[in-house]
C-alpha atoms as one frame of an Amber mdcrd trajectory, in Angstrom:
protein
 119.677 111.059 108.928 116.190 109.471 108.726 115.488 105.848 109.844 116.581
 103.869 106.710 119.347 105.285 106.336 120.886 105.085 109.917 119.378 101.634
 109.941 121.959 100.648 106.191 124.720 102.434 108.219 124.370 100.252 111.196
 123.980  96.747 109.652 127.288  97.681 107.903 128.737  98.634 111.156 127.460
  95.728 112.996 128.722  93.574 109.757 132.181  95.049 110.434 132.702  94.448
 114.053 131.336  91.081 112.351 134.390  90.835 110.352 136.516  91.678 113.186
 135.174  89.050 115.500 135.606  86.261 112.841 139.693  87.182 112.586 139.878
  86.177 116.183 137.186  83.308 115.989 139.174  81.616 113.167 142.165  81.594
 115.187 143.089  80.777 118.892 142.290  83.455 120.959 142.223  84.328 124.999
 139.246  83.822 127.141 138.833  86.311 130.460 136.426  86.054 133.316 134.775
  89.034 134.780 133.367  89.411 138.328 130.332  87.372 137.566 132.289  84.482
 135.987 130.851  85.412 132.666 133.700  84.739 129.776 135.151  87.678 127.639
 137.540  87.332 124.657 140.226  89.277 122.649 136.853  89.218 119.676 134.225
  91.183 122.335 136.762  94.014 123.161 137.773  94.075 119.003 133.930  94.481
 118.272 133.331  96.891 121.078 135.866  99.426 119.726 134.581  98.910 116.168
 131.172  99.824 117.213 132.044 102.376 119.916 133.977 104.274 117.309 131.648
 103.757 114.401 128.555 105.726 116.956 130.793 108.017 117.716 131.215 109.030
 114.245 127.689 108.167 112.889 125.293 109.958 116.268 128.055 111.939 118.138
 124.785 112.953 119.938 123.696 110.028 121.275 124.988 107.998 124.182 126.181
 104.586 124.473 125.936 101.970 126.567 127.904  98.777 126.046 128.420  95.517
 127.782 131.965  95.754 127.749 131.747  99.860 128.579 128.234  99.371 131.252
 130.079 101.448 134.407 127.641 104.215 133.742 126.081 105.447 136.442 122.388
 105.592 137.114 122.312 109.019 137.977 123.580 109.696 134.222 121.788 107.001
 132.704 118.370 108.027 134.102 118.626 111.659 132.145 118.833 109.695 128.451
 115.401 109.730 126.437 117.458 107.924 123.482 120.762 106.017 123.480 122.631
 102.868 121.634 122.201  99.904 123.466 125.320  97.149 122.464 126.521  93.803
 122.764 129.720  93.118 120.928 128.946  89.476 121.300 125.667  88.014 122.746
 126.332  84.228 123.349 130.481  84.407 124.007 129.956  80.900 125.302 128.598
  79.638 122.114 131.784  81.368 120.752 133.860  79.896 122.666 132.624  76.827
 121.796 132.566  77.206 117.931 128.966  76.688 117.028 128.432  79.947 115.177
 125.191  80.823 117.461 126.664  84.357 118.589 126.003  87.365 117.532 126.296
  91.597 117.253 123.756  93.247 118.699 123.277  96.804 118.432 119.807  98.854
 119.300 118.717 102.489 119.800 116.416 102.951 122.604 113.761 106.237 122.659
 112.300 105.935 126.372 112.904 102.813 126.918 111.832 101.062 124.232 113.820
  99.221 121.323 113.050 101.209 117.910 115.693 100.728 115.578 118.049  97.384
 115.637 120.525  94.723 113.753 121.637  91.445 115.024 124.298  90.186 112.655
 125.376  86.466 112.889 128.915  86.378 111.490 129.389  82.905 111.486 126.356
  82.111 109.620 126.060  84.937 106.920 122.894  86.399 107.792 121.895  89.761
 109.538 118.700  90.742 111.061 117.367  94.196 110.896 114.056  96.352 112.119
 113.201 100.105 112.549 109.576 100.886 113.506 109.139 103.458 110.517 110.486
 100.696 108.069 109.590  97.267 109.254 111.701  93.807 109.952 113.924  92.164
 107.655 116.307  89.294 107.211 119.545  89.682 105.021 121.958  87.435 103.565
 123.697  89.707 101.771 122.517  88.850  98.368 118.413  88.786  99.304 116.056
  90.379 101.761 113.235  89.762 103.042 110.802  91.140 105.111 109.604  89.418
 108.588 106.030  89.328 109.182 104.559  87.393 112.127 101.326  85.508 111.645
  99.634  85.186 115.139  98.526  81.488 116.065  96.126  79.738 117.940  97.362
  77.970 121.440  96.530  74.370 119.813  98.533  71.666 118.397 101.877  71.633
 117.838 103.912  74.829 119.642 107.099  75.388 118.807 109.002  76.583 122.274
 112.621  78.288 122.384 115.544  76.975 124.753 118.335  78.136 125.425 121.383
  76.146 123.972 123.706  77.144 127.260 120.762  77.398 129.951 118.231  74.925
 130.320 115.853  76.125 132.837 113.483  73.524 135.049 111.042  76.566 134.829
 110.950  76.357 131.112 109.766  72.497 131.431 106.972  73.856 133.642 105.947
  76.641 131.632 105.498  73.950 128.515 103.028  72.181 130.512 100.672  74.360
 129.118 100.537  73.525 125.693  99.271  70.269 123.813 102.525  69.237 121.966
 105.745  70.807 122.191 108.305  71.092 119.840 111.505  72.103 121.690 114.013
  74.758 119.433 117.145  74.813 121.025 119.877  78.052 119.741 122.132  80.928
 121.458 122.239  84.353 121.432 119.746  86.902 120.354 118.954  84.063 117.803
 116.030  83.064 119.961 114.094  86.031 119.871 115.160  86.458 115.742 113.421
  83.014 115.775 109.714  83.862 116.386 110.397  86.790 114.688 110.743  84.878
 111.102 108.090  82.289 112.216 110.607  79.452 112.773 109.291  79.068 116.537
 106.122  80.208 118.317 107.162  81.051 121.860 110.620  82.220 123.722 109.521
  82.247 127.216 112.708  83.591 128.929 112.843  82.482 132.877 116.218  83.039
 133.575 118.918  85.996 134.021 119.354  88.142 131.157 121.224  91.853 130.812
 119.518  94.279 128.959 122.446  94.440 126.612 121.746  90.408 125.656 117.793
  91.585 124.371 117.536  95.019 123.384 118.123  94.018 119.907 116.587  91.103
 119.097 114.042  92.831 121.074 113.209  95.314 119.028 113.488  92.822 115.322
 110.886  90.325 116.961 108.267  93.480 117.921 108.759  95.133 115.119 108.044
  91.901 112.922 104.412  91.840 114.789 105.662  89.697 117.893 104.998  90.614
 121.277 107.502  90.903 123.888 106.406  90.857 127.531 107.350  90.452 131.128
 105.244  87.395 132.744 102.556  89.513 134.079 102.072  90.722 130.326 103.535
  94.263 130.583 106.001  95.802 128.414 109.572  94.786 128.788 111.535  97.918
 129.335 114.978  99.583 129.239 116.580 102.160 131.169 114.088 102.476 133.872
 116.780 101.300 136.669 119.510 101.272 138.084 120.846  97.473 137.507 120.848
  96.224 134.090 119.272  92.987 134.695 116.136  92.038 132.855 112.824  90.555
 134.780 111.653  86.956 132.674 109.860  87.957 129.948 107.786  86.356 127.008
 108.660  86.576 123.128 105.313  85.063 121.566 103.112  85.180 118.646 100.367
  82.889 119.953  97.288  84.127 120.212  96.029  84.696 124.343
């Protein structure tokens, strides 16, 4: 199967764990805390099997690594060159809350880098997709179009991404450096999709993150011409330890 077509098959897949998270979010549902106090529902295991079972048949080949199925040890992780890299639902507390700002998120990852990915937002009809042979797109079903970053001088106006559930007093420093700020708040691997489609400049992310939540969006922001760093301007990575937590990293399409 070459790129565009396992890239069709897994926006429909994504679209249908989509459709099985929105039969639970429509309704009341239970809310779970793990270890880490971080919620889960009834709609992240639903999506999890969807998409667990939908790999299974699509890439029988190829690993996966979940959120809700991450008790993988490192000592099998470490041998993968390429795996799927999922989040059910990235932003369960904006789902919990009702504001539509969640999403699917489903990536492959060839050493450690994001090169084929769809975020789908249920709750607001629109799916983002990227593969590296193909480029980045935005769907809403009925129209398509392709995501092209234009890179932009650090002067004037700069339009910063916050987090909707973590405001960060590092974030307010970071902003310091720019002239005028527009502040863009929104959950989920939205952020990232953000600069990808030129609605924001920046997503400087200095706070926790699992490599679950950005693997995705990730890989539709790069792949749209964006760059996505750690602070010190390296490339953010995957699978090269053995905790899943992401360093802070930079999502940016101003010019340096």
């Amino acid at each position: 199967m070459n790129q565009t077509e396992l890239l069709e098959e897994i926006l429909i897949l994504a679209r249908q764990a989509g459709s099985a998270i929105m039969g639970i979010y429509e309704k009341d549902f239970n809310v779970e805390y793990k270890a880490d106090e971080s919620p889960v529902t009834d709609a992240d295991l639903a999506a999890h099997k969807v998409i667990a079972n939908g790999l299974a048949h699509l890439t029988p080949d190829i690993p996966v690594l979940s959120e809700e199925s991450a008790d993988i040890s490192w000592d099998i992780r470490q041998t993968w060159t390429r795996y799927w890299l999922v989040d059910p639902i990235d932003g369960t507390k904006e789902f919990i809350k009702k504001n539509g700002e969640f999403t699917v998120n489903i990536a492959l990852i060839e050493n450690g880098k994001p090169i084929l990915a769809v975020v789908d937002a249920p709750a607001l009809g629109v799916s983002y997709l990227a593969a590296e042979a193909i480029g980045a797109f935005k769907d809403r079903g009925d129209e398509r179009i392709e995501l092209k970053v234009t890179t932009k001088p650090n002067k004037g106006l700069i339009r910063v991404v916050g987090s909707r559930s973590h405001p960060s007093p590092d974030l307010a420093e970071f902003v310091k450096r720019f002239d005028e700020v527009e502040m863009v708040s929104k959950g989920s691997s939205l952020k990232l999709c953000l600069v990808a489609e030129g609605s924001a400049d920046i997503y400087p992310r200095l706070g926790p993150t699992c490599e679950w939540d950005t693997g995705a969006g990730h890989a539709i922001a790069e792949i749209a011409g964006a760059k996505v760093t750690k602070l010190d301007g390296s490339p953010l990575l995957y699978n090269t330890k053995d905790e899943y937590l992401n360093p802070y990293f930079v999502v940016s399409v101003i010019e340096e």
